[in-house]
N, C-alpha and C positions, 0 to 999 in steps of 0.2 A: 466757340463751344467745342468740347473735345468731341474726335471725330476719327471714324472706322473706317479702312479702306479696304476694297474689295481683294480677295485673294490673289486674283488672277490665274483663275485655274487653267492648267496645259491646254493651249488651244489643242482640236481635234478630239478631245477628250469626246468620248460618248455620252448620250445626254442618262443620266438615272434614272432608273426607273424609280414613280410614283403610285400612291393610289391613297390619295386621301379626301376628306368629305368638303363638298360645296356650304362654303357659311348660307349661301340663299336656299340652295333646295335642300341639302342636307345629305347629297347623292354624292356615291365615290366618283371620283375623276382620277383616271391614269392617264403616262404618258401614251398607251395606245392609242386611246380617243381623240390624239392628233394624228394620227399613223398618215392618213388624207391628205396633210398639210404640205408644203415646199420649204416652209420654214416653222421653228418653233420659238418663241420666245418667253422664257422663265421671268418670272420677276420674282424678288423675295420683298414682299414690302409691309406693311403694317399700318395703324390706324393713326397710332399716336405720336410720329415722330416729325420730328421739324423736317428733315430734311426730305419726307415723301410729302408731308404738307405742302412744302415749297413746290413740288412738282407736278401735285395731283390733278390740276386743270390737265398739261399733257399728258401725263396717264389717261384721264375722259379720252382724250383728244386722238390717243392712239387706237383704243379700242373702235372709236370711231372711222379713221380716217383709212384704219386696216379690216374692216368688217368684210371687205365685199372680195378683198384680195387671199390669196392662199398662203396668210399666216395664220397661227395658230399661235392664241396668246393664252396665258394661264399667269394669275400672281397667287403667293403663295406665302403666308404669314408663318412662321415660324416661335414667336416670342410668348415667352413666360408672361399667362394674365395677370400670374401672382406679381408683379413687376406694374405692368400698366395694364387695367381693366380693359383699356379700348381696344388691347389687342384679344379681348375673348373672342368667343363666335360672335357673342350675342352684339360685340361693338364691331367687327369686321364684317359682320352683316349690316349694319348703321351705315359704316362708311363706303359699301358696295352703292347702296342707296343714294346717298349722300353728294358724295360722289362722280357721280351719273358713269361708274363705270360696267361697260361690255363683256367685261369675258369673268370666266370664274375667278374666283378668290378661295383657295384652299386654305386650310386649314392642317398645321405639321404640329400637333399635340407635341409628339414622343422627338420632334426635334433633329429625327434620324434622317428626314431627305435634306434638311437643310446642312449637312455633314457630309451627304452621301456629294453635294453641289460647291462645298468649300465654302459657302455663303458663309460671307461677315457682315454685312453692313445692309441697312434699311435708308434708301432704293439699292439693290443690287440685280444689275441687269446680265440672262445670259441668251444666245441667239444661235441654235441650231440649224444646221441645212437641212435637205429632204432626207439623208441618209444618217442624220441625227447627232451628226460632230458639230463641238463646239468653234464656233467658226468666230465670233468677236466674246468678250466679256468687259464689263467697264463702265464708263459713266453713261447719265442719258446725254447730257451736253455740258458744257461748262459752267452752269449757274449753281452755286450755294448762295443757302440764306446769307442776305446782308451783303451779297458781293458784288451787285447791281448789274448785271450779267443779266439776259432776259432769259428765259424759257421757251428753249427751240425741239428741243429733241434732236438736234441735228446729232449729233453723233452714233446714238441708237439708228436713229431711221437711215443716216446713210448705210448703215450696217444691214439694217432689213431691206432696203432697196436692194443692195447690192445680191443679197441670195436671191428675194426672189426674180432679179433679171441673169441670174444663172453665175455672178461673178461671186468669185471671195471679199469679204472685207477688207479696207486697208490693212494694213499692219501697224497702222500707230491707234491701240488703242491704249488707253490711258481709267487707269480704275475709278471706279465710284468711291463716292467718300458718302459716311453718314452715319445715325447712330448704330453702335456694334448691335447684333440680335442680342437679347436678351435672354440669356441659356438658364435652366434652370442651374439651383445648388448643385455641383460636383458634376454636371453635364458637359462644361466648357470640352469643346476641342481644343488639341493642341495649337491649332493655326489661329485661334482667340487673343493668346496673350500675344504674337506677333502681329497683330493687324492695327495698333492703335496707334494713331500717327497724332494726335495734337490733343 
């Protein structure tokens, strides 16, 4: 299937600020409201796409397994409903449920944080330290649909280990692949038309 890769935005890069609404309670969420955290991790991901499908037990899986620890997770849908309903509120709130995911799920109407983060593609992962630099960006693990590869997480979580036991991430990280967000008419960024690789 054709397939988006993630930008790769300048490590160190600061994280964006945010403020937009929880699909469950309907309440703004900024990037303050981790201020607390050692680490931050962005997800851009969505309801209807194959390749967050493919991952979404790990998605559960992290919310879970990082609850008790001092990260701070937030995913964050960006995509035109007019494109796929599932990604409205009213279907990213289904798939919150659904799901059985932990942490909020925002909701980027106007499209502008997902611009402000370079995001191209759904799963797109990014991982902040305490001081709010972009410290990894890139796949969760090596598994795409259909490529018999299991679902580990290992590439993200080595990443979030790695901040919050005080080290940096490797350096070989390697982009997420998956379907491009969905921009409204005449909204595409320019990093849009260079991101599609198959």
């Amino acid at each position: 299937m054709p397939a988006t890769a993630s930008t790769m935005l300048d490590l160190g890069t600061q994280a964006p600020d945010f403020s937009l609404p929880d699909v469950v309670s309907g309440r703004a969420v900024s990037l303050s409201a981790f201020q607390h955290n050692q680490a931050l991790l962005v997800m851009f991901i969505c309801h209807h796409c194959p390749f967050v499908k493919h991952v979404k037990d790990e998605l559960a899986r992290l919310g879970t397994d990082y609850a008790a620890k001092n990260l701070g997770i937030v995913g964050i849908s960006s995509n035109d409903p007019a494109v796929a309903a599932d990604d409205s509120p009213e279907g990213l709130k289904r798939m919150v449920a659904d799901w059985g995911l932990r942490f909020p799920v925002l909701y980027d109407e106007t499209q502008a944080v997902a611009k402000k983060y370079a995001a191209a593609c759904t799963p797109d992962f990014f991982v902040f330290d305490a001081a709010r630099r972009l410290v990894y960006r890139g796949q969760l693990d090596d598994s795409r649909p259909g490529n018999g590869k299991p679902v580990t997480g290992a590439d993200l979580r080595a990443a979030i280990d790695a901040v919050l036991a005080g080290r940096a991430p490797g350096a070989d990280q390697r982009p997420s692949l998956g379907c491009n967000i969905k921009w409204k008419a005449g909204n595409e960024p320019a990093y849009f038309h260079t991101a599609i690789v198959a």
